[in-house]
C-alpha positions in Angstrom: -0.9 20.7 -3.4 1.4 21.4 -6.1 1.1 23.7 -9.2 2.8 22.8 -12.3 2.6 25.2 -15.5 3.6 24.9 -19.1 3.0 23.7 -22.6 1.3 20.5 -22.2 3.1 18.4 -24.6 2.8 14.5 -23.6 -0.2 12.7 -22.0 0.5 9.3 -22.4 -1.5 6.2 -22.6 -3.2 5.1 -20.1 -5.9 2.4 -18.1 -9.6 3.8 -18.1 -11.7 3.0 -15.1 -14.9 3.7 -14.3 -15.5 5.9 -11.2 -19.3 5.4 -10.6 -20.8 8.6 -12.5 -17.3 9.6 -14.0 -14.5 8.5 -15.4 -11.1 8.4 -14.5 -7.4 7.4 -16.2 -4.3 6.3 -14.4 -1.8 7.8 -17.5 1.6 6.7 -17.5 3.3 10.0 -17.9 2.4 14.0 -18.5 4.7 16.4 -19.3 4.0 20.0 -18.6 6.4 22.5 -19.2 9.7 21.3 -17.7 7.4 18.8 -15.2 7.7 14.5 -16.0 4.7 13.7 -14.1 4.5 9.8 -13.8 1.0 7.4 -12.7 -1.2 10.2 -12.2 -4.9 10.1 -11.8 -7.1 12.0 -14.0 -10.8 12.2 -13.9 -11.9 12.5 -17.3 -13.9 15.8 -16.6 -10.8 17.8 -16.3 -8.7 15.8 -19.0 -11.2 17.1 -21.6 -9.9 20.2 -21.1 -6.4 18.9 -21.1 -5.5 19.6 -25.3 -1.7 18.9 -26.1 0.1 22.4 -27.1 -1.7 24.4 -24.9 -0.4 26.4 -22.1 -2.2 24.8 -18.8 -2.0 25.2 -15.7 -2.7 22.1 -13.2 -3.3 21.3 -9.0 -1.8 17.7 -8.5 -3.1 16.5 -4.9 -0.6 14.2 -3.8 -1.4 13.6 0.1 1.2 13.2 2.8 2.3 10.4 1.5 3.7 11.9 -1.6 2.1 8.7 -3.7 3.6 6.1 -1.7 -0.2 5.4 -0.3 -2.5 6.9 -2.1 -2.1 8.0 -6.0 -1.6 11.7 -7.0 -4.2 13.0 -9.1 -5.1 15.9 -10.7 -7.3 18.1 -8.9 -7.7 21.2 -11.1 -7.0 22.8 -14.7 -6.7 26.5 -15.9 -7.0 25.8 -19.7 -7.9 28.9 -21.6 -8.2 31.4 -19.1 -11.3 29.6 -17.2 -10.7 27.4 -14.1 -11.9 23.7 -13.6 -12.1 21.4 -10.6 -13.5 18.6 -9.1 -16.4 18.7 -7.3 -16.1 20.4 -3.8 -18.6 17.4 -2.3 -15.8 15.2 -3.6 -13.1 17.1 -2.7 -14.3 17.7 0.7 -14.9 13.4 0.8 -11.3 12.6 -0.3 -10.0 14.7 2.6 -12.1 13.2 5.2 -11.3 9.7 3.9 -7.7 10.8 3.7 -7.5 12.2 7.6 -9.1 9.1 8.7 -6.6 6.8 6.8 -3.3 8.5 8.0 -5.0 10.2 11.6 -5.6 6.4 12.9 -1.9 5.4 12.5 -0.7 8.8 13.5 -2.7 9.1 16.5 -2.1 5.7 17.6 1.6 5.4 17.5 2.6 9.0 19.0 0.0 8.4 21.2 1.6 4.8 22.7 4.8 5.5 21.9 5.2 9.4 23.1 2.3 10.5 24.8 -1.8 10.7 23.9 -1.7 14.3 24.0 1.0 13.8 21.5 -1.2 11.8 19.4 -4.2 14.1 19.3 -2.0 16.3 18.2 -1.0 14.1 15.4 -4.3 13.8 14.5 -5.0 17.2 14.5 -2.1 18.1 12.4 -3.2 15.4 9.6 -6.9 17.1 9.9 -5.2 20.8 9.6 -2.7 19.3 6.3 -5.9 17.9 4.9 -8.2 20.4 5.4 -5.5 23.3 3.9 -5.3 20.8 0.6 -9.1 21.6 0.0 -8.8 25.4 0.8 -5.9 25.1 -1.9 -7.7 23.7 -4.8 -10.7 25.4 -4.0 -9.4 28.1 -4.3 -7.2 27.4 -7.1 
């Protein structure tokens, strides 16, 4: 998880979807202090508390892929002195999902290719990285 803080001055336009009981948006760039942040996902519960001039504070989530896989997205806002996040039910889903897309690969090719115990500890890692992500925006 990273933290970036600053004057929100730019949230630029974006492509709406609709996330099955909430909305998201896929901007094209945010800038947040000295931060350029580019395709970022944000679910339109925490981008109403996202006003241009303010001083926020945000969690992006960008995996271990670092957005290569899976998008970044913002996970959490500090607007105003009060604290927003996403759901923990849908936080703690994206990080199962997440260990299960990069622990398969993982534990499958240092497992063949070095040994299994090698792999499980892979696995385990991925689980440990994952689980840690949650802990940090939770706790955000």
């Amino acid at each position: 998880m990273r933290v970036v803080e600053g004057e929100l001055k730019l949230i630029g336009g974006g492509t709406w979807e609709d996330g099955g009981g909430g909305g998201k948006t896929v901007v094209s760039a945010l800038d947040i202090g000295d931060s350029h942040l580019r395709n970022i996902l944000i679910p339109d519960y925490l981008r109403n508390y996202m006003t241009p001039g303010e001083n926020v504070r945000v969690a992006v989530s960008q995996g271990l892929s670092r957005g290569l896989i899976t998008r970044p997205f913002i996970a959490a806002v500090q607007s105003n002195g009060k604290k927003y996040h996403i759901g923990r039910g849908q936080m703690v889903f994206a990080g199962i999902a997440k260990t299960v897309l990069y622990a398969i690969p993982v534990g499958l090719i240092l497992g063949a290719l070095l040994h299994p115990v090698v792999g499980l500890a892979g696995v385990a890692g991925v689980g440990f990285y994952y689980f840690k992500e949650v802990q940090s925006v939770l706790n955000f």
